[in-house]
Every structure is written in C-alpha cells, then in structure tokens.
N, C-alpha and C positions, 0 to 999 in steps of 0.2 A: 796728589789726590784732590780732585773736586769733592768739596765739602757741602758747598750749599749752592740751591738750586739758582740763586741771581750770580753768582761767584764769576760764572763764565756764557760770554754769549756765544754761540757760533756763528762765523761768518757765512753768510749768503753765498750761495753758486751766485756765480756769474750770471746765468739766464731767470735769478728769481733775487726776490729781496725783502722775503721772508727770513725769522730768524728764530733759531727755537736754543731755551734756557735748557743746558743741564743739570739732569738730577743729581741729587747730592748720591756721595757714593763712601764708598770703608776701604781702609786700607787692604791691600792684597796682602795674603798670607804668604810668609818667605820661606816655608817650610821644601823638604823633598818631594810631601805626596801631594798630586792634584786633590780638590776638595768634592768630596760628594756631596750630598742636603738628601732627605727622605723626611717627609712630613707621616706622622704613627699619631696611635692610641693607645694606651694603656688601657685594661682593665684589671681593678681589684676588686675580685666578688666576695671580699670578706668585708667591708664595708660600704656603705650608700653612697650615694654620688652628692646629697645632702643630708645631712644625720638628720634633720625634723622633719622631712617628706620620707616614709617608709615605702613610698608609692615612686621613688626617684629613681629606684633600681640600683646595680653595681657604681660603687666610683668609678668615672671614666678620667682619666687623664692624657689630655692629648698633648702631643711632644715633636718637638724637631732636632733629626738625629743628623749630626755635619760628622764625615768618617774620613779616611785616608780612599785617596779615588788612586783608579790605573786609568783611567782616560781624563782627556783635556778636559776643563769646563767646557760649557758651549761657549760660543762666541758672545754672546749678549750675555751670558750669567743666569741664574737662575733668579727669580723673583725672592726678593727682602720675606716678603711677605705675604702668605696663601690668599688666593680669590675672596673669601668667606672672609676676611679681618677688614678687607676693604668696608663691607656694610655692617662689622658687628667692631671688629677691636681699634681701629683707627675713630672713629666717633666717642668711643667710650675712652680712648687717652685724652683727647680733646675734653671732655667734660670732665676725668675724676683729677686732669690736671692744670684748668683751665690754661691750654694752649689753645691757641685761635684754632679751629678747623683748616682753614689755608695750609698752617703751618705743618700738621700734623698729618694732611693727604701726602705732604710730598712725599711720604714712607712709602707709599703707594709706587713711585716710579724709579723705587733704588732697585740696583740689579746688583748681585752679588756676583765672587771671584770662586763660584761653584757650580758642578754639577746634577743638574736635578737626576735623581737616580741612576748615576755614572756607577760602573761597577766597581764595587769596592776591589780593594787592596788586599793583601796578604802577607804577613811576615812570623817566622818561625818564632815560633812561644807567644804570637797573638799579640795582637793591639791592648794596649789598658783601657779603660771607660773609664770616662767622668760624666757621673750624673748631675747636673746642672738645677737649679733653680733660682728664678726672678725673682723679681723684687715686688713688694703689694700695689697689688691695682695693676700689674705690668704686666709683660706680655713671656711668650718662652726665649720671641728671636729677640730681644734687650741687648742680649752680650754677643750677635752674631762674628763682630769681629775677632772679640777674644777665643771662640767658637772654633771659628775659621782658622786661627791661629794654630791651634792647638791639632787639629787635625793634620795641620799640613806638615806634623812635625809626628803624627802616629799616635794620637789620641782619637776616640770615638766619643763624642759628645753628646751625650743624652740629654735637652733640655726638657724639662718637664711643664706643663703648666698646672695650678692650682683652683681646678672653677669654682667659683663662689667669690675667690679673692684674684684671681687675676681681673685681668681687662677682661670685658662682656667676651665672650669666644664660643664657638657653637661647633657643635662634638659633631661626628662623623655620621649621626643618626640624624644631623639636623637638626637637632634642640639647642637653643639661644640660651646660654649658662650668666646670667647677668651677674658685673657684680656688685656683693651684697655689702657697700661702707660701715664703717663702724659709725653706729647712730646715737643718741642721746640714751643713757640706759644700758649702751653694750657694755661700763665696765663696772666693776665691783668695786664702789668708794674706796673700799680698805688698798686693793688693787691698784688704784691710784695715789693714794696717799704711801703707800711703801715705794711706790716706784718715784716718785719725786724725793726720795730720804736717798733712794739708792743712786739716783742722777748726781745729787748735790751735794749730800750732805759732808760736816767732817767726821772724821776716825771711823773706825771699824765699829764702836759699841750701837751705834744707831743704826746701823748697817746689817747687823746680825740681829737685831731686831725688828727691823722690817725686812728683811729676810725670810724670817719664819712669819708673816702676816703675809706676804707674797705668794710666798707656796701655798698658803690656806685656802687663798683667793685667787688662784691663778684658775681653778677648770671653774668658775663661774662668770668669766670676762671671754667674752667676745675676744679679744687680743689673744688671749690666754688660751683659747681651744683652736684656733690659727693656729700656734704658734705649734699645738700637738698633733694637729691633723697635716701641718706642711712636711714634717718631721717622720710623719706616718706616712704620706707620697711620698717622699724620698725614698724610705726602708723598702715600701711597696714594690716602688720599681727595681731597686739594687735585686730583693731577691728573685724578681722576675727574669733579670740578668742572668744571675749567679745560678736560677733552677734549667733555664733554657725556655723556661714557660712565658716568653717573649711576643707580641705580632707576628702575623706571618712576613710580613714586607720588612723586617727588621732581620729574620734568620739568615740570610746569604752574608749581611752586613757584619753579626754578632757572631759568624761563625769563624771570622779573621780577629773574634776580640779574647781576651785573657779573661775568662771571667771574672776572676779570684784574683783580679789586679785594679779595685775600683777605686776611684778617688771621688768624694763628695764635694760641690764648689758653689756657689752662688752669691747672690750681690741684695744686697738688707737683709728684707726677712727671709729670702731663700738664703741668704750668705749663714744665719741665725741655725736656721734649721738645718743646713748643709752640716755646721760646724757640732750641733747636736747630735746629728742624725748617726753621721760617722762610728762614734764611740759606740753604738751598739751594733755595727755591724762587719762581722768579722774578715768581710773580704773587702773594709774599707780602709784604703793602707791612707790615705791621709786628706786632709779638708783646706779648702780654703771660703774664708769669708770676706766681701768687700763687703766693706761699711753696714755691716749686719748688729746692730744692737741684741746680747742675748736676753733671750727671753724664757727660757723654761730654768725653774727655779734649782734642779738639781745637778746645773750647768755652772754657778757661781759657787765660788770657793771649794772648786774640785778641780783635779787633775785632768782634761780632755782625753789622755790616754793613747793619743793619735797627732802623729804631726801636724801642726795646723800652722796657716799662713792669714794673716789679717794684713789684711789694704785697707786703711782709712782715711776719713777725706780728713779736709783741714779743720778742725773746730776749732782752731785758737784762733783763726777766723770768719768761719761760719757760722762754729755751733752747728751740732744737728738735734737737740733737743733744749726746749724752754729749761733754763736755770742750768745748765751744763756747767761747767769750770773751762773756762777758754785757757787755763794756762795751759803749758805742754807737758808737762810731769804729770797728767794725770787724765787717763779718757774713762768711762764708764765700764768700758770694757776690758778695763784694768780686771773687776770685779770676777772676771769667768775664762773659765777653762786654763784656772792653775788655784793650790792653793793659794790663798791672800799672804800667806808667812814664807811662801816660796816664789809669789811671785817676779819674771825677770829674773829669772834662774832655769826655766826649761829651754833647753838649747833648741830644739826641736817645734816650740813655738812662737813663729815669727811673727814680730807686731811693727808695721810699719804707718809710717803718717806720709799721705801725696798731697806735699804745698800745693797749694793753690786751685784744689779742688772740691767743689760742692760735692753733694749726696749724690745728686742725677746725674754729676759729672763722670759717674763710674759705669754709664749705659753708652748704648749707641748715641743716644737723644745729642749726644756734645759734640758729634761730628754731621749727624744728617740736619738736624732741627736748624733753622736760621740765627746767623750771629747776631741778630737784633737784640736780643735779650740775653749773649752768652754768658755775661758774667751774673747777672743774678742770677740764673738759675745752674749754672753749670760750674762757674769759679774762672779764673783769669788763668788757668793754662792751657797752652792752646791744644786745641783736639788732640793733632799729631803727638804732641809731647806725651799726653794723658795714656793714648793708647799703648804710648811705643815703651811706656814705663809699666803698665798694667800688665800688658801681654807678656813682655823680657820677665817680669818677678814671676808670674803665674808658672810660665814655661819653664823656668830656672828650678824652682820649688819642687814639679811635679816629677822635672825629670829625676831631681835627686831622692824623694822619699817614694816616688810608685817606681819609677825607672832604675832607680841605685847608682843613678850620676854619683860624680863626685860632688858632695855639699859644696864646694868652695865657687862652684859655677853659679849657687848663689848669691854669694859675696859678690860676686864680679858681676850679677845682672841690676843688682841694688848698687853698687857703685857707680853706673854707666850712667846711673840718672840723678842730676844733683838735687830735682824736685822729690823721691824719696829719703825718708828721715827713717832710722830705726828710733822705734818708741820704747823708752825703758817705763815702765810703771813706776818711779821715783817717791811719788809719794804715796802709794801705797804700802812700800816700802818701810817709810817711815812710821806710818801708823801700824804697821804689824810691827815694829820693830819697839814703838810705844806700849803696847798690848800686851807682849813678850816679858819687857821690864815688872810693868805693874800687877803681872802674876807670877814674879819671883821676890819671896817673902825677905824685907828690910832693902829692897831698894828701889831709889828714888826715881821717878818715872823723868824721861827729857823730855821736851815738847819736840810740840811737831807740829807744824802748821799743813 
C-alpha cells in the first residue's frame, strides 16, 4: 500500500524524464463484494438545519453510502472525496487542525478501491446497515477504509455528516454550512467544573455529585446541545432507514438492506453519540465507539442495553483529556454505558485499548497525511498495523452481535493483534466496591486508591 504522496517516485519512459509522485492511497478491502460509494442527503423536516436561524429551513444531512457492489470498481477508483470538499472541506481541515494546506490537498488525489454508483448487490434476508458518524470538526469519508471494509464483507455504510460541527461542507442546494467552533462563553462553568471531577477525580462520592451538576448543565453548553443534536442525526437517519422514507438515489441501494438489522458506529464524538444513540432505537442491534468520550448525562452509570464495542487509543500515553489518569486500570469511560457496581461484568460490552495509538490515529488522516509529523499527531503504530487491528475487531464484533456469528470469532480478531489490550475498569471496581462497604451498617470501609 502507498501511503504517502513522496513514499514512491515513478520511473520515467524512456522517451521522457519527467516523473510524477504517487498519491497516498487505503488499504483494499478483502472482503467477497465489490465496493460501491453514492454520495446522498438526508432530510429531517422535524427539525432546522440550524436551531437559532428559523429562516435555515429543514436539517439537511449529507451523507456517503459505501454498499456490497456486483460490478468491478472502475479501474482508477472512485474519488476519496466529492468536487465541492475540494474548495469547502479540505481548507477547513487545514485551518480547524492547523495542518499545513500542502499537506491536507493531497486528500484531494487519493482514489478509492470503489465504485461510484456500481449496481448494488443482493442477498436473501438483506444486507444490515451501519450508520456511521465522524468525529468534530471532521468529515463523513474519515473512516473510508473502515467503510470499505465493512461493505466488502455485506454491510451498507451510511456515513452521515453533522453541519454546524463538521468540516465547512456545502449541501446539495449549494449553501456553504461553515463550521461553528466552540468559542469563549460556549460552556456553562458549572459544566466544566463537573466534567474535570468527572475526568480525574477519586472515588465515586465526587462523581455522583458532579454528576447531577452535569446533567443540570448539560442543555446550556455548547458541548452539551452537540452532543443532543449528533444523537438526534443519527435517530433521524436510522428511522429514515427503517421507514423506507429514504433519498431517491439511495432506494435501489436500501432495497438489498435489512432494515431492522442496524448497527450504530462512529469515531469521538460520533463514536459518543453512535454509542447513545443506539439504546433508543429499536432496530439498533449493536454500537460501536472509537475513542468517543461520553457525553450525555443519562449515559453514565447506566446500563447501554445494546452490545457495544469501544476501541480506545492509548492514554497511558497520550492522554486525550487535560488531567486524565494515564494509568491503565482506569479510562473516563470506565464511568458510561454499565452500572459503576457492575462495571467489567457485561459480557456484551467490549472495552478495548490500541497501544500505540493517538485520537486522530483512529481516521484515515494516519495513512493519507505525510509521515512528517506521524507520531505526534497520530501515535507510533504504523498505519497498516492500526487499520488492520481497527477493521478485524469492528468486523469480528459486528458480525457476531448484528450477523449471529459465533462470538468467539471475536476472541480470535482481538488475539491476531498484540497492539490490542482488553481494558477491565479495575479501579472502578474498587471504588464501587469501597461504596458498597461503607453502606453496610458496622463495617469497616478498605481503601482504595
């Protein structure tokens, strides 16, 4: 796989002695079905496309849909990335994550191991759907290769994007949807001050009470109404799915899909809201989250209700939040989607850590973007390794809680890669297990660090 666009030169013809750089490129998908691509729109006319402009119209949500194809890619592949991202969403990765511009066009000349509106596939009782969501400030094709993956193996990928909070992106009527960063004033002190108790602090009793200061202050924050409206595009689209009230360039596609067989997936804040969104949706048989910190308050010290799969990067040496605990016994997202006195007891929810990998390490960005800067921004394992661990656990996962594989094909995709860790919540553990004591009358509490 060429990775990055200096990696390899081509050699000159003979009669010329010019020479031209290849673009960086993604792994091919190893699956049975050729890969299709369809770029859509969503509309939701129960909600605004911005809640403070009532002049904004319906939410629009534009989306790209990678499916099981019957015909070959084309020979060259289809484009990474739509005409219209060239002059809106490639500019605005460059600015909201100061990568140089240079760096950030070459997205511009990757060609994918798909078909742009290749006829879809067909298999009896239908393909499952996974509706997808990026990460803040990011784009919908982020996770192309995981994307890719997933279809060539009989999943239909609905990646969604989120306007206001993705990268700048301009909807199908031609409006330029900017986006809107969290600015000085977007959160609610109390809001802040509960979520650094909840990042750091010890035991459970500080915990439960900024807790209930969180919730109080969560639909006053900026953070905090993201976190409801990414949550509410997801739902949006699942029932769009599940009613047939779909795009038209989507129906040929969606009519080889299961409706009522949908998995929710995405990577941060989509992984967040993917991993939310789930539990209230009945035809959502199971979630996965990369590196998605939770964020809606009625998510922490409750049950998910729904298989879920966590992929997290390394924080015992990254960190991905100021004041974190780097040890391993203990990540933030210990805190959500199990009781805190049960936690590391649901069998059905997998919490895993990938050594040697940053935040952004879990995008495309770690195999197209140049190796100049790999490890601070992306972590020291090498691309191939990242994806080939990402894709095997996602795939393993999905086939066993939407597909009814056998679970143990899990075991054996998490084994294949020695940079995955299963993560037990250990010290959580403990402190539920402190909490437990000192509310049974005449006995003496053990510590707990």
């Amino acid at each position: 796989m060429t990775s990055l666009r200096s990696f390899f030169v081509v050699t000159a013809l003979a009669s010329a002695c010019t020479a031209a750089l290849a673009a960086p490129s993604l792994p091919s998908p190893d699956g049975g079905y050729p890969v299709g691509v369809v770029r859509t729109e969503f509309a939701d006319p129960t909600r605004l496309l911005d809640a403070a402009d009532p002049d904004s119209g319906p939410r629009r949500l534009p989306a790209v849909v990678w499916y099981p194809a019957v015909e070959s890619a084309l020979v060259d592949g289809a484009a990474y990335l739509a005409p219209e991202a060239v002059t809106a969403t490639v500019p605005a990765i460059s600015r909201l994550f100061r990568y140089p511009l240079p760096e950030v066009e070459t997205l511009v000349d990757v060609r994918i191991a798909a078909g742009l509106h290749a006829r879809p596939a067909t298999q009896t009782g239908g393909f499952p759907v996974v509706v997808y969501s990026h990460g803040l400030f990011l784009y919908p094709e982020q996770n192309t290769a995981l994307a890719m993956l997933l279809a060539s193996h009989g999943y239909i990928v609905v990646s969604i994007a989120h306007p206001g909070d993705s990268a700048d992106l301009r909807l199908r009527d031609g409006r330029l949807v900017a986006t809107a960063p969290f600015g000085p004033g977007a959160a609610d002190a109390r809001f802040t001050a509960a979520w650094e108790v909840l990042m750091g602090a010890d035991g459970l009793a500080a915990r439960r009470e900024a807790l209930e200061t969180y919730a109080s202050a969560q639909s006053s924050t900026h953070i905090g109404l993201a976190a409801v409206r990414w949550r509410e595009d997801t739902e949006a689209v699942a029932a769009a799915i599940v009613d047939g009230a779909t795009p038209a360039d989507l129906h040929d596609i969606l009519a080889a899909a299961d409706r009522n067989r949908l998995a929710f997936a995405g990577m941060s804040f989509g992984g967040a809201a993917s991993a939310a969104g789930c539990r209230r949706v009945a035809a959502c048989r199971a979630a996965v989250n990369l590196d998605g910190q939770n964020l809606e308050a009625d998510v922490y010290d409750s049950p998910i209700g729904r298989p879920l799969l966590l992929v997290l990067s390394d924080w015992s040496r990254y960190g991905l939040f100021e004041g974190q605990p780097r040890e391993t016994d203990y990540s933030p997202n210990d805190l959500a989607y199990e009781r805190w006195r049960e936690a590391g007891t649901t069998a059905d929810v997998v919490r895993l850590r990938l050594r040697g990998i940053r935040h952004m390490g879990l995008t495309d960005f770690h195999a197209l973007l140049p190796a100049s800067m790999r490890d601070e921004r992306f972590g020291d394992i090498a691309p191939e390794a990242a994806a080939s661990a990402i894709g095997d656990v996602v795939l393993a996962f999905l086939d066993a809680y939407v597909q009814g594989a056998d679970v143990t094909g899990l075991d054996h995709a998490i084994d294949r890669h020695p940079a995955l860790v299963r993560h037990v919540p250990t010290r959580l553990q403990r402190w539920a297990e402190v909490e437990a004591t000192r509310e049974q009358p005449g006995t003496a509490p053990s510590s707990a660090r």
